[in-house]
C-alpha positions, -999 to +999 in steps of 0.1 A: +000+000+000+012+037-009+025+058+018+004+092+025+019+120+034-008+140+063-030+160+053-050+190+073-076+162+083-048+137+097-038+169+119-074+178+132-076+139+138-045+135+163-051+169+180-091+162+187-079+126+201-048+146+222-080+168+235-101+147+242-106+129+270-136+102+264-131+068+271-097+074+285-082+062+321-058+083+340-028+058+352-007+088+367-011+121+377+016+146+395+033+170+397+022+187+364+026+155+345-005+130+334-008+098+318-040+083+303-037+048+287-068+031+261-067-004+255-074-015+222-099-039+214-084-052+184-049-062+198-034-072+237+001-057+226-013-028+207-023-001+232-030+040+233-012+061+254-013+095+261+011+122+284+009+159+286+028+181+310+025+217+316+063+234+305+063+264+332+086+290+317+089+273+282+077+287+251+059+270+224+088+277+203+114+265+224+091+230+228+092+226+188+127+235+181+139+206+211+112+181+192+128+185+160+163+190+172+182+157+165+216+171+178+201+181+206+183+147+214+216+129+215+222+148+247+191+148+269+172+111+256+191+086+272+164+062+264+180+064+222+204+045+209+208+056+175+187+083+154+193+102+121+173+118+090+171+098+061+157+121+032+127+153+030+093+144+011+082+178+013+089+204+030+075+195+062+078+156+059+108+134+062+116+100+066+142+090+096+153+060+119+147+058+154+164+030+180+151+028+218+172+010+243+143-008+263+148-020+299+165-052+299+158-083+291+140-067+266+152-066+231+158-030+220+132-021+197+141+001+162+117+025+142+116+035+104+088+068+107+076+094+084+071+120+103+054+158+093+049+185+114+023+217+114+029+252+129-007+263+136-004+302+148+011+295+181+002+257+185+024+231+169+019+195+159+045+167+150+029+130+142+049+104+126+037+063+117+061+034+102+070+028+068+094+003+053+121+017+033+144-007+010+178+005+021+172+003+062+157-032+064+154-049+099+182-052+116+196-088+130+204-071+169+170-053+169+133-060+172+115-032+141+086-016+164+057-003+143+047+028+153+006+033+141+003+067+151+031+090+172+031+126+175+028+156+197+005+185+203+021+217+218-002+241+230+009+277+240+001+301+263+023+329+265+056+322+280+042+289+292+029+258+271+016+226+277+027+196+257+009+165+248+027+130+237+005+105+221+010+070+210+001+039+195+025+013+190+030-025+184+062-032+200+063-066+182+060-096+203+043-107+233+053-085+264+046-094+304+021-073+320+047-053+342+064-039+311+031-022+302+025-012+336+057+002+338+057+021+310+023+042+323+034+046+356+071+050+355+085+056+320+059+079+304+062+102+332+094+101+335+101+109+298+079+145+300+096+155+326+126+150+308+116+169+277+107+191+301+140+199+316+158+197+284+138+228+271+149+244+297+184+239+288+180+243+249+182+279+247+216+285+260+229+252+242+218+265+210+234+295+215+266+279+212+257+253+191+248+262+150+220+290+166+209+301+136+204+264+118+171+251+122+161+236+089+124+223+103+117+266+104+139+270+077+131+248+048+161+263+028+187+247+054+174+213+046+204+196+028+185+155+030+180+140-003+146+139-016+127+107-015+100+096-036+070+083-019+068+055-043+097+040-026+081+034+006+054+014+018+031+010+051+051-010+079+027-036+087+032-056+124+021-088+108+052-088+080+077-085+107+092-111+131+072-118+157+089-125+194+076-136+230+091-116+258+061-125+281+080-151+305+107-129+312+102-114+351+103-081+364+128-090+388+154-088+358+146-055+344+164-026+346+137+003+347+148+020+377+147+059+391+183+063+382+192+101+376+207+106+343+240+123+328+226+154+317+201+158+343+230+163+369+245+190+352+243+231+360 
C-alpha cells in the first residue's frame, strides 16, 4: 500500500484525540505531568497512550525546536540508541530512523517513521507512523517496532505551554504485564519531565551550538536527499518477526529511578 503524506484532516484527527478525553483512564497524575492509557480492542500488545505536561517558563517555540532538534536529542534522551534523518518528502515531511534502548531483558526495539509537522499560529503539531524503506531493512540485533500513530500537540500560552505526547505502538512480540504497567506509571512520566528539563536547557545550548540552523523553520537549510514516496510502503506488524518476551520477570529488568548524565548538570 502507498504511503500518505498527512494532510490537514490527519492533523485535526491527532489533536481532537490529544484533546479529548472520552473513554480514556488516568494511570498517573503529578506534579504537572499525566498519563491516560486506552486499550485497544483489536490487539493485547497494541495499546493507546497518552502524556501531557504543563512546561512552566517554556515557550511554544522552544518546545518545537527541542522536538525537532536531532543534535540536541543525542544529549538529553538517554532512552535512544541511535537516530538520524534519512531524506525530506516535502517540506514538512521526512523520513528517519529511530532506536530505543528498552529496559533489559527486553530486546531494543528500532523505528523507520515518516514523520510531518504543522505550525498552527502559536500551537504546533508533529505525528509520525512506520514505513518500510528498501535500504534500512530490519536489523539482525533489533526488534523493528511499528509505530501506528506517534506525534505531539504543543499548546501555548504565552511564556508557558503545555505539551501533549500520544501514541500507539505494536512493540512486536508478546510483552509481560509489568512492562506495560511500567511504561504508564514510570517511563511515560518520567520521559515528560525530561523533555521538560531539556527545554529548559536548549536555549543557552543552541546559543553555542549552530544557533541560527534550524532547517524544520527554515526549509532552505534542509540539505536531505529527496525521497519519492513511491519508494516506501506501510510497515505492517504482521510482515515482521514476531517475538515472546512474556516469560521474562520483572525481577530482571532494569527500569529504575536512576538520575541521568545530563540531568545532573548546571
Amino acid at each position: 500500500m502507498p504511503v500518505q503524506i498527512p494532510d490537514d484532516s490527519d492533523f485535526n484527527s491527532f489533536r481532537e484525540q490529544c484533546e479529548n478525553l472520552e473513554g480514556w483512564t488516568v494511570h498517573y497524575n503529578k506534579a504537572g505531568v499525566t498519563v491516560w492509557c486506552r486499550d485497544q480492542q483489536e490487539s493485547k500488545t497494541v495499546q493507546k497512550l497518552k502524556a501531557s505536561v504543563f512546561c512552566k517558563d517554556v515557550t511554544a517555540e522552544t518546545l518545537y525546536d527541542v522536538l525537532h532538534d536531532t543534535s540536541y536529542r543525542k544529549k538529553w534522551d538517554t532512552n535512544m540508541i541511535d537516530t538520524y534523518d534519512i531524506g525530506k518528502l516535502t517540506v514538512n515531511a521526512d523520513v528517519g530512523y529511530y532506536s530505543w534502548r528498552c529496559p533489559s531483558p527486553l530486546k531494543n526495539r528500532d523505528f523507520i517513521t515518516l514523520r510531518s509537522w504543522l505550525p498552527l499560529g502559536g500551537d504546533y503539531m508533529i505525528i509520525n507512523y512506520s514505513v518500510k524503506h528498501p535500504k534500512y531493512p530490519q536489523k539482525k540485533d533489533y526488534v523493528r517496532g511499528v509505530s501506528v500513530q506517534t506525534g505531539y500537540l504543543i499548546k501555548s500560552n504565552g511564556d508557558n505551554s503545555t505539551l501533549y505526547y500520544l501514541t500507539q505502538v505494536d512493540p512486536k512480540g508478546s510483552l509481560p504485564k509489568w512492562v506495560v504497567n511500567k511504561v504508564s506509571q514510570f517511563v511515560a512520566p518520567k520521559a515528560m519531565k525530561k523533555i521538560y528539563k531539556a527545554c529548559l536547557k536548549y536555549p543557552e545550548w543552541k546559543r553555542k551550538h549552530n544557533p541560527h540552523l534550524k532547517p524544520w523553520l527554515y526549509p532552505e537549510q534542509n540539505t536531505l536527499p529527496s525521497i519519492n514516496p513511491a519508494e516506501l510502503s506501510l510497515q505492517h506488524a504482521d510482515s515482521l518477526e514476531n517475538i515472546d518476551e512474556s516469560g521474562l520477570s520483572e525481577e530482571k529488568g532494569h527500569i529504575s529511578e536512576e538520575e541521568d548524565s545530563y540531568s545532573k548538570e548546571s
